[in-house]
Residue, then its C-alpha position, 0 to 999 in steps of 0.5 A: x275648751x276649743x273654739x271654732x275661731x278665736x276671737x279678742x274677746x275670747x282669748x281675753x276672757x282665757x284666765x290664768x290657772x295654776x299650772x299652764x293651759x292650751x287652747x287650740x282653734x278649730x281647722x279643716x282636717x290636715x291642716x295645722x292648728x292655731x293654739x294659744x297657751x296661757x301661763x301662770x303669769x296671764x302672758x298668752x302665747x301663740x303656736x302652730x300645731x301640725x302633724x308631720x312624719x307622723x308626730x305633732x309639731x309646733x312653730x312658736x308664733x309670738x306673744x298676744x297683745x290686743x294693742x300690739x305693744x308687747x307682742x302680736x295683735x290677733x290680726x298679726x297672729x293670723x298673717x303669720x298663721x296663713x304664711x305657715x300654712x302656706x309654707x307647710x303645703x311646699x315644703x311639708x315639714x314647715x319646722x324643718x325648713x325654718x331650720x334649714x332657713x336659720x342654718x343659711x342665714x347663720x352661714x350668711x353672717x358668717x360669709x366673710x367679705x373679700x377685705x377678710x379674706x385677704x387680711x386672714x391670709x396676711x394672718x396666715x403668713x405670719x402665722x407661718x412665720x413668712x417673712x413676705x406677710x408684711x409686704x403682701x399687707x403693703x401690696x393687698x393695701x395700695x392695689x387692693x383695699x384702697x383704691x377699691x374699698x366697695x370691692x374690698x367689702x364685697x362677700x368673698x364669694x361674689x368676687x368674678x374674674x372680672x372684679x380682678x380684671x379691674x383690680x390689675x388693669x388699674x396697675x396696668x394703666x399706672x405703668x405698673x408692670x411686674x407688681x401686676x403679675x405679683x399682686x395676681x398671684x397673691x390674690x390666687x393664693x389668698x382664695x386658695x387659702x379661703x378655699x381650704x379653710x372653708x372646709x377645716x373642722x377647726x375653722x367651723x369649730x371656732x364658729x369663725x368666717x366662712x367665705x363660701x367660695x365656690x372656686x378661685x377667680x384669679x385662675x381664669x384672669x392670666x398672668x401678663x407673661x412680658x411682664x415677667x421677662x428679665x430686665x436688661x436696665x443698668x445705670x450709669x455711672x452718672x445715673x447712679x450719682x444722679x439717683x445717690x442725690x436724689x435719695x435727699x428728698x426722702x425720710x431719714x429712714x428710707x434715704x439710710x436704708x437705700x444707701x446702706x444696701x447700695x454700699x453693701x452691693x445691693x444685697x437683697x433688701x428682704x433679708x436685709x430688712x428683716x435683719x435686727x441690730x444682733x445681726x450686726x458685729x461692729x467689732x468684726x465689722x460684719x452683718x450676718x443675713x439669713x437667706x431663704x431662697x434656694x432649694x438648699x433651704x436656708x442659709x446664712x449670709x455673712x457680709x463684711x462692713x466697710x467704712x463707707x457702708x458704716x457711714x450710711x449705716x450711722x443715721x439709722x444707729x442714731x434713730x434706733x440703736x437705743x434702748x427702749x424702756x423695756x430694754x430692747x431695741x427697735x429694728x435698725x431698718x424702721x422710720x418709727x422704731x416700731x414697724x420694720x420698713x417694707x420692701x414694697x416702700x422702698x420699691x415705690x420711692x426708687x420707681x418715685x425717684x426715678x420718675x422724677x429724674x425723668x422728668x427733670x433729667x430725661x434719665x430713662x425709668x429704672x426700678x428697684x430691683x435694676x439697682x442690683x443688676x447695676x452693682x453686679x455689672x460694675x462688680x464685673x468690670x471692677x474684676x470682681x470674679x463671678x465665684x466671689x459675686x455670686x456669694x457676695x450676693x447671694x445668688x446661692x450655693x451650689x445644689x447636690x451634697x458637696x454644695x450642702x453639707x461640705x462647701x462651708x467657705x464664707x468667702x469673707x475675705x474675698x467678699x471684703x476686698x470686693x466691698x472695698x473696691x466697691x466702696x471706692x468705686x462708688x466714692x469716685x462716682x460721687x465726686x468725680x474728681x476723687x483721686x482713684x485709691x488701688x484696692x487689691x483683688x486677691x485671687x483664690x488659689 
């Protein structure tokens, strides 16, 4: 039985059967049927029938309820009728285009913002076991993610050159120079990286974030070339005294770790920082290192252990040199005994320190990376040969074969005897009025 238009009365009067039954409405030719299917149960069900490619389609429209409780009233079945009619006469597969609908808005919920973006590279550096991921989370955070936190919820996809335009002009405005260009660059690699796993089978696979990039905005944002020239700041011997006290007003943790490194030389604190308490020989008097810069590909480090460095060294042994229940032992370099110290921290308390002796002292700005450039240039005037700094400091080995596979010298000698000039250069630079001790330079044959 059909109708020529349903009706309350008689889609009420429909009574259940035994097994399932259709009811279709009348409608001009070529155009889709409304159809009511009762069940068993008395629930009516309503559906769009159509002919498309040949073969009859449906579109579930809802329950009926006459009150609209539980379902659609008659009058709701009908919007929903005109809007699949009008949906079916533009796009001619109206089912097909739902689908297609359904498939952009599972896309959608899927777009990750510009905060997963950042944090699924992080994830990917750690992955990859790159020692830079914990300073990459510092430099996203304090450029990035808090300053920014509307930005940072963005899709990925909607973030334009000029987003990261702000983002750095931010810094440029705090006097931030080199980080500019670093912070540039990881947000390249960032979307380079959301790029390419938008179109990994494993990504789509795992159902995981899309971000739907359609290209990289930092490319088109330049790098600040100035900002990249090599620094020429050296302190003096009373800046550098100056700069030693004012390590007072740090954690425990910061103040040791600043002034362990210094009396090692200033060695290159992302190594240093990665270093656990396996590292370290007491016996030998000796911290081994892993570097990985260099084409020659990853090294190891030795470095000899003065008194003095032992001293600076001794704070951090007191706050984490024991046990943990479990038996391990929390990284010598930590403020809490869980999270190692990140190089970026260490970066803003030195350019902290050094704006406030400014301030009070008119002693010209300085960052952290000038105190290595210090040590080196006091090495030199100490007499400490350019072969003996170079390995003292890591600047690398010499490329080709003979560099790589036979030149397997630590230099440890060397290298100690320069450390314990060091040393005493630096005990005079705190108390002037030391009395100089003669520490000797053996010179390699």
């Amino acid at each position: 039985m059909s109708a020529r238009t349903f009706t309350d009365t008689f889609l009420r009067g429909l009574k259940p059967e035994s097994a399932p039954y259709k009811r279709a409405e009348h409608a001009p030719k070529g155009e889709g049927r409304l159809v009511v299917r009762v069940l068993p149960s008395g629930i009516k069900e309503f559906f769009y029938r159509y002919r498309a490619d040949g073969e009859d389609k449906t579109v579930s429209l809802g329950r009926y309820d006459p009150k609209g409780r539980n379902g659609k009233t008659l009058a709701e079945v009908r919007k929903a009728v005109a809007d699949v009619r009008r949906l079916q006469r533009d796009t001619g597969d109206v089912k097909e285009h739902l689908r297609a609908e359904d498939r952009r808005a599972e896309i959608e919920a899927r777009r990750g913002s510009l905060r997963q973006l950042l944090a699924a590279y992080v994830q990917s550096l750690r992955a990859a076991g790159k020692p830079s991921a914990e300073q990459v989370v510092g430099i996203f955070r304090r450029n990035v993610l808090t300053p920014f936190p509307g930005l940072a919820d963005m899709k990925a996809a909607e973030i334009e050159p000029a987003d990261i335009q702000r983002i750095l002009a931010r810094m440029v405005r705090a006097s931030i120079t080199r980080q500019v260009n670093v912070t540039r660059a990881y947000l390249r690699a960032a979307f380079a990286y959301g790029g390419e796993a938008d179109h990994d089978p494993r990504t789509v696979a795992a159902e995981g974030v899309l971000f739907g990039l359609k290209g990289n905005p930092v490319t088109l944002v330049p790098s600040i070339e100035e900002y990249e020239k090599a620094g020429d700041r050296t302190l003096t011997e009373d800046e550098l005294r100056e700069y030693w006290k004012a390590l007072e007003t740090l954690p425990d943790a910061q103040r040791a770790t600043l002034r362990f490194n210094l009396a090692l030389g200033c060695q290159r604190a992302s190594q240093l920082l990665r270093a656990d308490w396996s590292a370290f020989d007491f016996e030998e008097k000796t911290l081994l290192l892993r570097d990985t810069k260099g084409r020659g590909g990853a090294r190891d480090h030795l470095l000899p252990l003065t008194d003095f460095a032992l001293v600076q060294l001794q704070p951090l042994r007191e706050l984490n040199g024991t046990a943990r229940e479990d038996g391990s032992l929390p990284p010598p370099f930590s403020g809490d005994g869980k999270r190692r110290i990140v190089l970026t921290t260490l970066s803003v308390a030195v350019r902290e320190i050094s704006e406030k002796l400014h301030k009070e002292q008119k002693i010209p700005p300085f960052q952290h990376r000038d105190l290595r450039r210090t040590c080196e240039t006091m090495l030199q005037k100490l007499g400490v040969e350019k072969e003996v700094r170079a390995h003292l400091l890591s600047h690398g080995r010499t490329v080709g074969v003979q560099g790589r596979h036979y030149e397997r010298y630590d230099f440890l000698p060397e290298k100690r005897e320069a450390l314990e000039r060091w040393a005493e250069k630096l005990r005079r630079i705190l108390d002037p009025k030391r009395k100089a001790a003669v520490v000797t330079i053996r010179r390699r044959a």
